[in-house]
N, C-alpha and C positions, 0 to 999 in steps of 0.2 A: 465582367465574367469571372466567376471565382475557380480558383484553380488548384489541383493538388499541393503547389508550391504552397498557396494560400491557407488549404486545407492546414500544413505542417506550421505555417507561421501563426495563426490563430491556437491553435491547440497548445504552442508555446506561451502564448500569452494566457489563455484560460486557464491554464496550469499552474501562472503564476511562475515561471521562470524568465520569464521578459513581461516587462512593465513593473510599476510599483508593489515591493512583498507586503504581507501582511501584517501585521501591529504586534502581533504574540502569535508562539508556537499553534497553543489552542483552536485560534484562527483560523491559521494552514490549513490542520489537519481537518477542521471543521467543515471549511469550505468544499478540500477534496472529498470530505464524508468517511472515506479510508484509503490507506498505506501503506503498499507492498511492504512487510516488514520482517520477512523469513531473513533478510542479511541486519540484525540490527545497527550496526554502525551506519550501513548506507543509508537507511531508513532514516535515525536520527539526522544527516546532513540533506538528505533530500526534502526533510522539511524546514531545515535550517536556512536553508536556499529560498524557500519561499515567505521568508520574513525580513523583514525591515532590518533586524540588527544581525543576521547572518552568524547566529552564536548556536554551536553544540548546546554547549553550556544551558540554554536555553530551553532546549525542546529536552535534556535532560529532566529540569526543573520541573518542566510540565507531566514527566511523567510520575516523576516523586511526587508529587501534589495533584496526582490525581485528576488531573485534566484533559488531560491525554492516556489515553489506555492501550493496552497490547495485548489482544487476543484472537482467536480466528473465530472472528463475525460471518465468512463467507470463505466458499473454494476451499475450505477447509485448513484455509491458510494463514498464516500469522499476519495479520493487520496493525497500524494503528488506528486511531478512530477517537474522537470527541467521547467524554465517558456518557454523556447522555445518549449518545446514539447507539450504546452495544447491546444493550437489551433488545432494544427494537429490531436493529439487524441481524443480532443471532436468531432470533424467532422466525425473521423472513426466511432470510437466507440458508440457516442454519441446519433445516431440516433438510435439504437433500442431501447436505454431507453428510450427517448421519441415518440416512437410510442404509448405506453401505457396511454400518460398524459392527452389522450383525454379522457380515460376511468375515468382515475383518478378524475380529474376536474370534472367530471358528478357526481362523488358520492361525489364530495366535492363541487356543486351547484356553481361552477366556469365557466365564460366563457371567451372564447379568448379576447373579448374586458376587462374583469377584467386584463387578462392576459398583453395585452397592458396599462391598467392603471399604472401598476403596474411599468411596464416595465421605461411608460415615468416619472414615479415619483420618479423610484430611477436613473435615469439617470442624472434626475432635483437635485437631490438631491447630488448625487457623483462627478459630472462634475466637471474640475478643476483639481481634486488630490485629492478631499475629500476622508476618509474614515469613516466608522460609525458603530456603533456597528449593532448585530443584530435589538434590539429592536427599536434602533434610525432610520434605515431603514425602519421598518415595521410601524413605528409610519408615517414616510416621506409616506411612499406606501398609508396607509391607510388615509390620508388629500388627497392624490391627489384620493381618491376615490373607491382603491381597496379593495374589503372583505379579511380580514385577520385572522376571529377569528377558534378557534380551528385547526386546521393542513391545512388552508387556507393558511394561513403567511408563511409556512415552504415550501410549496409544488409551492409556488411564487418562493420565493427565489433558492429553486432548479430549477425550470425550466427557470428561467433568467440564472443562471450558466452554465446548460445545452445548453442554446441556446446563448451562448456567450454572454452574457450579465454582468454579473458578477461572480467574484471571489472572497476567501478573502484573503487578505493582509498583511498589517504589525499587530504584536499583541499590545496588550492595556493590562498588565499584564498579565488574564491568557486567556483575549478571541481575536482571530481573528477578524480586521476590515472587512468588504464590501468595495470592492474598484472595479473600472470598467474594465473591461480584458483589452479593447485595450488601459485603459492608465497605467494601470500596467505593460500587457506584452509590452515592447518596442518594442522588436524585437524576431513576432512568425517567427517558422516556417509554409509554407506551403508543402503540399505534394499530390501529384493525390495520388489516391485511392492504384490501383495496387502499387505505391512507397512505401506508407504508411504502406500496411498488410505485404510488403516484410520487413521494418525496425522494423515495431511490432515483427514479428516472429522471426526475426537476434538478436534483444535487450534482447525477453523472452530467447530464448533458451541460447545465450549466458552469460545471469546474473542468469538464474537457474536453467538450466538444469546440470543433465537429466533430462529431460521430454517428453510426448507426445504432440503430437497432443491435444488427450481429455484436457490434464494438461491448453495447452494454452486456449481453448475454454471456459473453468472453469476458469480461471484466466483472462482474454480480456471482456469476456461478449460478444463475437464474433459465428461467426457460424460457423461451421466444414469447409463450401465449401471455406470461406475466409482464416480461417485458414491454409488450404492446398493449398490455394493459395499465402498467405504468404512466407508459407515453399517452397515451389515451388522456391521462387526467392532466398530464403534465404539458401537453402541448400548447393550450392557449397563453402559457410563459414563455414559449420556447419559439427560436426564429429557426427556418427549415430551406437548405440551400440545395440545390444540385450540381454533382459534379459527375461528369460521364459518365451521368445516367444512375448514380447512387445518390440518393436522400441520406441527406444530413441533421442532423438536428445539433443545436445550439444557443446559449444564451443570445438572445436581442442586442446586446449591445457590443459582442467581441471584437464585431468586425470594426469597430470606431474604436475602441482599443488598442486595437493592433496599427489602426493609420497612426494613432499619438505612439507609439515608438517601434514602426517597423524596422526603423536602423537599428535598435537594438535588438529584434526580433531576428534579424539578419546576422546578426554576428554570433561569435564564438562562446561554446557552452561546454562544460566539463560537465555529464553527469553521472554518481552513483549505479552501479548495476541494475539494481530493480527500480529506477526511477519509473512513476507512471507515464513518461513518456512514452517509453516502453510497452511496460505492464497495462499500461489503463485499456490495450486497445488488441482486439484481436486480427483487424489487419492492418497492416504497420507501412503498405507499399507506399504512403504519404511523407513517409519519412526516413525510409530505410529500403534500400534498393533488395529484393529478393535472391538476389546472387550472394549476397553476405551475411545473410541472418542467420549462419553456422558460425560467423564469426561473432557474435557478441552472446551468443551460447552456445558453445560446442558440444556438438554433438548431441544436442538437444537431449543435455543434460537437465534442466532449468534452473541452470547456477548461472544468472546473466550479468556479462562484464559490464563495469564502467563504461560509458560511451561519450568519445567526442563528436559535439553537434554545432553544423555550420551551415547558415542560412537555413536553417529547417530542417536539415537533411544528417543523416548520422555517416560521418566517414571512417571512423577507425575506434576503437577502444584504448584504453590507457588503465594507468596502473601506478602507483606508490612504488620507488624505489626508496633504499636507504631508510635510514631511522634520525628519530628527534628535528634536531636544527638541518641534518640533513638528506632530512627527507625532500624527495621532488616527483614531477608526475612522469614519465614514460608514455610516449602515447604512440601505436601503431596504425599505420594508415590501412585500410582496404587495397589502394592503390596506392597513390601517393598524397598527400596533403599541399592544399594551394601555399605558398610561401606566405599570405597573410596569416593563415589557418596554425602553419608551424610555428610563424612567430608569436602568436599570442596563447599557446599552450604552456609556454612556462610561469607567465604571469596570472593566467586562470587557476594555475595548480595552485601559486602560491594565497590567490583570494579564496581557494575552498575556505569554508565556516570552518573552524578554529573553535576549540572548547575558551 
C-alpha cells in the first residue's frame, strides 16, 4: 500500500535528489524540463545537486554555452530550461501570462507602440551576438525612445522575453547578459499544441511525480482542461497510484527506484529555497506539515527559504552564516531536530556544490 510517506520519498527520488545525479547540467535541467529560477544562485545549486560531479561551476558553463537557458517560459516566472525547449514552452505556456500585460501596461502608462520601441531598440542593439547587461539594454531601449523609469524597464524586458524576443545568456560575473532568442537558441524546437501539453504532462509527471493533475496545473501555470489533455496523451507512459483517495500519476519505474536507495531516500537533505521540491507542487501536505508553511515563506511573501529535509519530510529551514572559508549553514527547526537530523546538518552544509 503506498503511502503519503511514500508519496515524499518517491518524489525525492524523481527529482533526482536521492538516487544516482545526472551526467551534465544539461541533463538536470532537461529531465526536470524547467527550474524555479527567480533566486539565481539557489537555482544554479539546485541543479548542481542533481548531477554526478555536484559543481556550480558547472551548471554555470551550461549557461555560457548555451545549453541551458534563463527565461520565463511559464507563470510568468524566471525559469531555467533545456535551450531547445523554450520556444516551445513559451508558446504553450506563455500566453496566458501575457494575456494580462495589457492590463498591466495601462497601470504602468505604457503603450504597444512603447512596446515596439522597445522592441526595435534592443534588437538594434543585440543583433550580431551582442550581449549586454540589464541596464546597458535599458539605457539602448530608452535612446531608441521607450519609457523605462520605475517598473517600466522591467515589465519591457519581460514582455520582449515573453514574446520571444529576448532571453538571457552567457554571465558577466555575477549577472546574466540579454541576448536575442533566435540567435542564442540555434536550434528550437517546434511542437503543435496537442504535442506540446502531451510532452509537458510526460516530462512533469515523469521528473516528479507523484503528482496530480492539480500539482501540474500549480506547477505549468496551465488550465485544468489542458492539463487533462495533456495527460490524456501522456498516460499510456505513465503509471497511476492511489493514495486516500487522490490519483496520482508517475513514471513506471520510480517506485523500484526508490526500493534501490530508500536509505538514502530517508536521510538528510539541505535544499536551496525554490528547490522544486517545493515549487514543483501545489499541495505540499506529503511533505510539509501545514502548520509550518509560513515558515519556509513568510508571510507568503514567495521569497521561499532554504529547507532542511529528513526522511521525506521538511523540518526546519537554514541559512549561510559568515563568509569565505568561514562560512557554515545555521539551520532552524520547526520544533526541534531529531539529534540524528542536528548532527548531520553541519557536514551536509559543508557538501553543498561548490564552484
Amino acid at each position: 500500500m503506498t503511502t503519503p510517506h511514500d508519496v515524499a520519498l518517491m518524489r525525492l527520488v524523481a527529482l533526482r535528489i536521492a538516487g544516482p545525479g545526472h551526467s551534465s547540467a544539461a541533463h538536470a535541467v532537461r529531465d526536470l524540463t524547467a527550474v524555479q529560477a527567480q533566486d539565481y544562485p539557489g537555482a544554479v545549486t539546485s541543479v548542481a545537486l542533481r548531477t554526478l560531479g555536484r559543481r556550480r561551476a558547472d551548471v554555470v558553463a551550461a549557461l555560457d554555452d548555451g545549453a541551458v537557458v534563463r527565461s520565463w517560459p511559464m507563470r510568468g516566472t524566471l525559469h531555467l530550461v533545456a535551450a531547445e525547449d523554450l520556444c516551445w514552452l513559451v508558446e504553450l505556456l506563455g500566453r496566458r501570462a501575457r494575456t494580462g500585460a495589457a492590463t498591466r501596461r495601462a497601470q504602468l502608462d505604457l503603450t504597444d507602440d512603447d512596446v515596439e520601441l522597445a522592441r526595435a531598440a534592443a534588437v538594434g542593439a543585440l543583433a550580431g551576438g551582442r550581449a549586454l547587461r540589464r541596464e546597458a539594454l535599458l539605457a539602448a531601449m530608452a535612446d531608441g525612445g521607450a519609457p523605462i523609469a520605475g517598473q517600466r524597464g522591467y515589465h519591457l524586458l519581460w514582455y520582449l522575453a515573453q514574446s520571444g524576443t529576448l532571453c538571457l545568456g552567457p554571465t558577466d560575473g555575477t549577472e546574466q547578459l540579454f541576448v536575442l532568442l533566435d540567435e542564442w537558441v540555434r536550434e528550437p524546437r517546434r511542437l503543435e499544441r496537442d504535442e506540446g501539453l502531451g510532452e509537458l504532462a510526460l516530462r512533469y509527471f515523469r521528473s516528479h511525480g507523484p503528482a496530480t493533475v492539480k500539482d501540474l496545473v500549480r506547477w505549468a501555470g496551465c488550465t485544468v482542461r489542458d492539463a487533462r489533455a495533456g495527460l490524456a496523451v501522456a498516460s499510456p507512459h505513465l503509471a497511476r497510484i492511489e493514495v486516500d483517495g487522490v490519483e496520482y500519476h508517475l513514471a513506471p519505474e520510480t517506485p523500484d527506484r526508490l526500493a534501490a536507495c530508500r536509505t538514502e531516500a530517508r536521510g538528510v537533505f539541505l535544499l536551496p529555497g525554490f528547490d522544486e521540491f517545493v515549487l514543483g507542487y501545489g499541495d505540499r501536505t506529503a511533505v510539509l506539515d501545514p502548520r509550518f508553511a509560513d515558515r519556509i515563506v513568510p508571510g507568503g511573501n514567495g521569497m521561499f527559504r532554504p529547507t532542511v529535509v529528513s526522511d521525506g519530510r521538511i523540518l526546519g529551514t537554514w541559512r549561510y552564516t559568515g563568509n569565505g572559508a568561514r562560512r557554515t549553514v545555521t539551520a532552524e527547526p520547526f520544533t526541534t531536530f531529531p539529534d540524528d537530523v542536528a548532527a548531520a546538518i553541519a557536514s551536509k552544509g559543508a557538501a553543498l556544490p561548490g564552484m
